[in-house]
N, C-alpha and C positions, 0 to 999 in steps of 0.2 A: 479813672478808668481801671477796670481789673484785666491785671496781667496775664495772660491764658500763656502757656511755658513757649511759644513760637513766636507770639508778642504783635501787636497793634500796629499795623501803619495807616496815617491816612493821606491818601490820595487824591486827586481831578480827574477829572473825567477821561482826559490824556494818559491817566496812570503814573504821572509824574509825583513824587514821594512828595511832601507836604510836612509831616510829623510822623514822629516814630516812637518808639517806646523803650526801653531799658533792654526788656526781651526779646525785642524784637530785631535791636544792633548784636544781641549775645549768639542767636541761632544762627543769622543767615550767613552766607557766606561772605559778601559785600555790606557791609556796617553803614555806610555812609551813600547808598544808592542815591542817582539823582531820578531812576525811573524803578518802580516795584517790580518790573520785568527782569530787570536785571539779577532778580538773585531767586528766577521761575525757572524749570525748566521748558527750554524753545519750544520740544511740541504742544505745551498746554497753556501757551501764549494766547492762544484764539477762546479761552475758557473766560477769563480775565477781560479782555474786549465783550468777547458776549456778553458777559454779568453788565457792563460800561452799561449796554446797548436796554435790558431788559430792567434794571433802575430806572429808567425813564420812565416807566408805565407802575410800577413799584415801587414798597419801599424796602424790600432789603429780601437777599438771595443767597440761600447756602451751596458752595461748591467745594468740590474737590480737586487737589492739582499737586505738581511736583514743587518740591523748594529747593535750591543749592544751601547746604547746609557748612556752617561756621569749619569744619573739619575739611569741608568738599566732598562729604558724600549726598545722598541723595533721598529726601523724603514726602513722605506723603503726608498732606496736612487737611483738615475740613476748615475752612473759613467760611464765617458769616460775614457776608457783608450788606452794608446799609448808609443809608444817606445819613449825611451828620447834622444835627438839630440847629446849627450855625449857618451852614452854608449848604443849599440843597444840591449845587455842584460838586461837590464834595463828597468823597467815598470812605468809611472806618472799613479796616479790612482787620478782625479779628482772627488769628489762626491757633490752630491747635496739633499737634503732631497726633497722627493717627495713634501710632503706637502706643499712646501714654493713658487716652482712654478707658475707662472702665468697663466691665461687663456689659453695666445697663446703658450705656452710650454710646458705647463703638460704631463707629460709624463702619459697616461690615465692605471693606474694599477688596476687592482682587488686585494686587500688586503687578500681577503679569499684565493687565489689562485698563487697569484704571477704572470696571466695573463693577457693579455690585457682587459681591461673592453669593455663592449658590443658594442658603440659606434665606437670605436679604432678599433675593432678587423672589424666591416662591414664596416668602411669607407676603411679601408686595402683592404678587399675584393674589392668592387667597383672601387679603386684606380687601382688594379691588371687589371679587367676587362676594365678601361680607357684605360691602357697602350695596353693590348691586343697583347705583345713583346713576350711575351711563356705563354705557354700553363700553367695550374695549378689544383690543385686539390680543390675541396673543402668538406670538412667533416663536421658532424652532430654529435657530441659523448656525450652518457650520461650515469650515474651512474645507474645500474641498481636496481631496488626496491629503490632509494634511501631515500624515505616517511619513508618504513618499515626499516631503517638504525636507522633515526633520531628518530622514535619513541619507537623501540627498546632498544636501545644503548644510544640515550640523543644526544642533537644537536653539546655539544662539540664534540663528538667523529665524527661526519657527518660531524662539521668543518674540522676536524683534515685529514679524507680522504679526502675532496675538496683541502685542502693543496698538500695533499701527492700526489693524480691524479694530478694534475698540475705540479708537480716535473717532474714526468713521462713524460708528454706530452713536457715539454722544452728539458729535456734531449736528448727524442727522434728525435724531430724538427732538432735542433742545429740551425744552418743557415741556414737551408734549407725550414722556413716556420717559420709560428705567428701562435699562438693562442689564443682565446678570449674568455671568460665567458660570454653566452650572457642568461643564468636562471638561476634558483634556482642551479640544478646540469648539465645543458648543456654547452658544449662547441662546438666552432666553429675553424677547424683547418684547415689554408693554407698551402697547402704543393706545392711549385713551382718547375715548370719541371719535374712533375713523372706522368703524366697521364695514365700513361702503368700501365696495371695491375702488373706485378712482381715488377718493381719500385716503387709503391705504398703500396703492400702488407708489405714492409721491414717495414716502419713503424707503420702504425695498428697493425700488428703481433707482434712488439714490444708493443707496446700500451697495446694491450691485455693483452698477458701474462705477461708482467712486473704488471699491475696492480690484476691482477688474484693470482699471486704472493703474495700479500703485507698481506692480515689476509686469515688466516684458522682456521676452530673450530675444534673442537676436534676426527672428522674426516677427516678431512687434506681437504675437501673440500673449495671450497675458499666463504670468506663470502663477499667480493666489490668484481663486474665483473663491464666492460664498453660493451655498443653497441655502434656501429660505422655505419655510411652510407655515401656512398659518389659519385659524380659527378663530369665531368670531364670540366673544360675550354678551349676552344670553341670547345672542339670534339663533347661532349654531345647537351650542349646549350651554348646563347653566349650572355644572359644575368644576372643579378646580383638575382635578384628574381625566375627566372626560375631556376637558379642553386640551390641555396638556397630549393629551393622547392624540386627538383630533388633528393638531400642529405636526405631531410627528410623522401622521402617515402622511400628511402633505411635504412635508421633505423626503421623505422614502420616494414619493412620487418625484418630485424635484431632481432628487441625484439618480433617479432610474430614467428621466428624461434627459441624461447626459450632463446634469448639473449647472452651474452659473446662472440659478435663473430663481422665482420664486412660484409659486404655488398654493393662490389663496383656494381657499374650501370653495369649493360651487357645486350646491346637490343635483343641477341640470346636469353635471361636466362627472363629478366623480360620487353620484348613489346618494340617497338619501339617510339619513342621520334617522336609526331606529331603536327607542329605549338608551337613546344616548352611544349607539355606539354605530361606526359608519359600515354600512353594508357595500361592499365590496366584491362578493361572491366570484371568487374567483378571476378577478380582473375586470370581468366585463363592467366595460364604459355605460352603455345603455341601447335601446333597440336603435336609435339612430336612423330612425323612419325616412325611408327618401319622402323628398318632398317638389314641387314643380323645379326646372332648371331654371328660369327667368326669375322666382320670385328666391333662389338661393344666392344667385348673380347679384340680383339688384341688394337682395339682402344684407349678402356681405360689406359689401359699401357702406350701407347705411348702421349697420351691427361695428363696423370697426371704427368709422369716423362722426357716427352722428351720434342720439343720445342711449342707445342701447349696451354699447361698451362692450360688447358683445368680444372673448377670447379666442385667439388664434385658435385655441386645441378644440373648441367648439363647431368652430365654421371648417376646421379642417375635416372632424368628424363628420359630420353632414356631408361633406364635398364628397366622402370617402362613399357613404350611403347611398347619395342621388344620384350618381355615377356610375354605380354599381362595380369600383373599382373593387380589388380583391384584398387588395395591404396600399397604404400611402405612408411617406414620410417626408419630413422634412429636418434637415441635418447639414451641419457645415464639413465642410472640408477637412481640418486640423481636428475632428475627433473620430474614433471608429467606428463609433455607432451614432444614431438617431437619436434625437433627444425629443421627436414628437413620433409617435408612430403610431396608428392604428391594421389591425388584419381583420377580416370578418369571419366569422366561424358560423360556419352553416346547420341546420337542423338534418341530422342523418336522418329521421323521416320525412324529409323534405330536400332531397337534397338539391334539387333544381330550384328550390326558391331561394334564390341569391339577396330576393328585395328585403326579404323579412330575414335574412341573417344577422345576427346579433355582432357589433362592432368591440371587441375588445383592446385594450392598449398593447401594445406589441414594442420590441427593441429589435433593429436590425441593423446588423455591421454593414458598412458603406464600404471596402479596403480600396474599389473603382476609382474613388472620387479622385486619389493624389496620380491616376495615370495620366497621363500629357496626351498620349492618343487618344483617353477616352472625354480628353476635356474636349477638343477638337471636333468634334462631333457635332458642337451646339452651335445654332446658327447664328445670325446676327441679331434675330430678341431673345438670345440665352434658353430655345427650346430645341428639344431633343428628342425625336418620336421613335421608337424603338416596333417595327410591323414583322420581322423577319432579323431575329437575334442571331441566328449562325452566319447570315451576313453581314449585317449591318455591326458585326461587335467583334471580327475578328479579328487577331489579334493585338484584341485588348483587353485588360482582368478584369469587363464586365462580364465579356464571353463566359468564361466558367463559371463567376458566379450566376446569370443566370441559367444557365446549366442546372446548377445545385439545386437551384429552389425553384427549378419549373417556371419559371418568368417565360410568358407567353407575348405579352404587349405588354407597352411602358411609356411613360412622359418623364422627359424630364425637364425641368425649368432652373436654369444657376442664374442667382441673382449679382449679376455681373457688377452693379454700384455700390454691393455691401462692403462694409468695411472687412468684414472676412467673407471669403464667399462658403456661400447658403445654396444649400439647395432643395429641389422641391421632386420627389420620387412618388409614380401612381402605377402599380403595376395589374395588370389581369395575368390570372395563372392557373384558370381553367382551360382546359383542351378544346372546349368548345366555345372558347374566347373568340371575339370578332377583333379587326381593326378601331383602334380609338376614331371614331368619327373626327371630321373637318369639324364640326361645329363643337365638339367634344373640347378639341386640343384649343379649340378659339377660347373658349371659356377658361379653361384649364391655366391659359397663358396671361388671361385676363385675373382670374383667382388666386393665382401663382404670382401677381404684381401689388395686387392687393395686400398677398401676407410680406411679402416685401417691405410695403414702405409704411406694415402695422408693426412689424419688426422692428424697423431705424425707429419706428417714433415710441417704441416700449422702452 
């Protein structure tokens, strides 16, 4: 066997040590392990089981991982490993210290992160685009507020989440996709052959909530969220920079919807892709055509849980349209503003035609939602009909703010079983506004339940 400077062990399936090599008692920290785990470091234990798991179906798989080192410090090393020609239960775990590598071989790691370094991770990309054999994804993912993490908290502890979101993001990959640290807290993730939205979704959605997961303060709120955005190869575009670009405005979009969430490309949803570059024109979403009330009702139903897949920001859109509301949002509690929001913007030579006004995305501060009198308000199915605001709101911080921004009529829906409460805002704020219809607020309260429990299942 040749000696690689970190040295040979071979293992079972259980990871229990078997044989070793000369180099391999010289580097680690523990000489005489009775399990190879013991001289890993514990968070990249589950790397080492994974490979256990994917030798099954192959025969041999190169990874990356922590060592405890002969001294007790701490290093990164790339092993191959492979089934051994004697016993097919059997694992050779060749390793190598990163460090020692040459130019042409380096395997290009980000230390903070356990990721490809920035280089690695866009020549992969590029590489992917050469081939041009299946289609891929490409994503844009950063740590949100992560400034106010590191100045808060102190830089170790912003290390310590760039570690742990990188855990996350391999775990969730597997072999299905790289990813690469290409700033401070940006990463860049390949994910091949999932260009389909539900195929996609599996991962971000992990992504998410696992890292949404990982701290909470002392109201169970979470303190590290990720925003995600992403483009698709070659459906979208079918260049390396064009995609790249594509990804980015979809995370602009992302952290300007209040962040913790992701945001794949949909040319229905955000403009169609012209000469490769995304037409935007100023915001505007799209004309947002009403269309009958019954066949939007029944639609949503069938667009959120059957085979259309059809997104929240899609159907809210429309709901905003065929309603002829004037601004809608929907926003939680614990943050200040909205993270879905549309307002319609009228044609000054038209200004009574409210139907054919163009729907643009909109952000609006919510500061109402933490008042205790104004939670109070909502009935027993968490709705709230706003007909007469100098009454119905005083003495309470909706009052002023609808004051400020003209709110004439409103619905509100808090979705009283989320895990954080949600809620659902539809305002009119024309002078010449009528009361939201009985049959209006039915619907309303019925669509309002809808994104609710398309919310818990996203």
């Amino acid at each position: 066997m040749i000696a690689y400077n970190a040295g040979i062990a071979i293992v079972d399936e259980e990871l229990n040590i078997i044989d070793t090599d000369f180099a391999f008692s010289d580097y680690v920290s523990d000489s005489e392990p009775k399990s190879f785990l013991s001289n890993v470091f514990p968070d990249d234990w589950h790397l080492l089981h994974e490979m256990v798991e994917h030798l099954a179906a192959k025969n041999s798989e190169t990874l990356c991982f922590r060592v405890f080192r002969e001294d007790s410090g701490v290093s990164w090393v790339v092993a191959n490993c492979q089934k051994t020609d004697g016993n097919q239960g059997n694992i050779s775990i060749s390793m190598r210290d990163v460090d020692t590598l040459d130019g042409r071989n380096r395997f290009s790691i980000d230390y903070g992160t356990g990721l490809l370094d920035k280089q690695a991770i866009i020549d992969y990309a590029k590489q992917r685009i050469a081939d041009s054999d299946e289609g891929f994804a490409l994503c844009i993912m950063d740590i949100d507020n992560f400034k106010k993490i590191n100045d808060t908290m102190g830089h170790s502890f912003g290390d310590k989440i760039l570690g742990e979101v990188g855990k996350i993001v391999l775990k969730a990959l597997g072999n299905d996709g790289k990813a690469g640290r290409i700033g401070g807290d940006e990463v860049m993730l390949i994910i091949n052959g999932k260009t389909d939205k539900t195929g996609l979704r599996k991962y971000l959605k992990e992504i998410r909530e696992k890292v949404e997961c990982m701290k909470k303060d002392k109201d169970g709120y979470p303190l590290v969220t990720v925003s995600i955005g992403s483009g698709n190869f070659p459906q979208d575009v079918d260049t390396y920079d064009k995609l790249f670009n594509l990804a980015d405005k979809m995370l602009y979009r992302a952290k300007n919807r209040g962040r913790n969430r992701y945001v794949m490309y949909n040319s229905e949803v955000h403009g169609p892709i012209i000469d490769g570059e995304l037409e935007t024109t100023g915001g505007i979403v799209g004309d947002a055509k009403p269309q009958d009330k019954t066949k939007l009702v029944l639609g949503t139903l069938e667009g959120f849980f059957g085979d259309e897949n059809k997104t929240i920001l899609t159907s809210f859109m429309q709901l905003v349209a065929t309603y002829e509301m004037d601004e809608g949002y929907i926003f939680f509690k614990n943050i200040k503003s909205s993270f879905i929001g549309f307002k319609r913007v009228v044609d000054h030579e038209k200004p009574n035609d409210y139907k054919l006004g163009r729907i643009v995305e909109n952000i609006s501060a919510m500061p109402f939602a933490a008042d205790v009198k104004f939670d109070k308000k909502f009935n027993d199915n968490g709705v709230f009909v706003v007909d007469t605001p100098q009454n119905q709101l005083k003495g309470t911080k909706a009052d002023a703010f609808f004051s400020e921004h003209g709110i004439k009529h409103a619905f509100f829906y808090k979705m009283n079983k989320s895990k954080r409460d949600c809620y659902v805002a539809l305002y009119n704020t024309r002078d010449n506004s009528r009361k939201i219809p009985q049959s209006d607020i039915i619907d309303f309260t019925y669509l309002s339940k809808m994104i609710e429990i398309a919310l818990k299942s996203r």
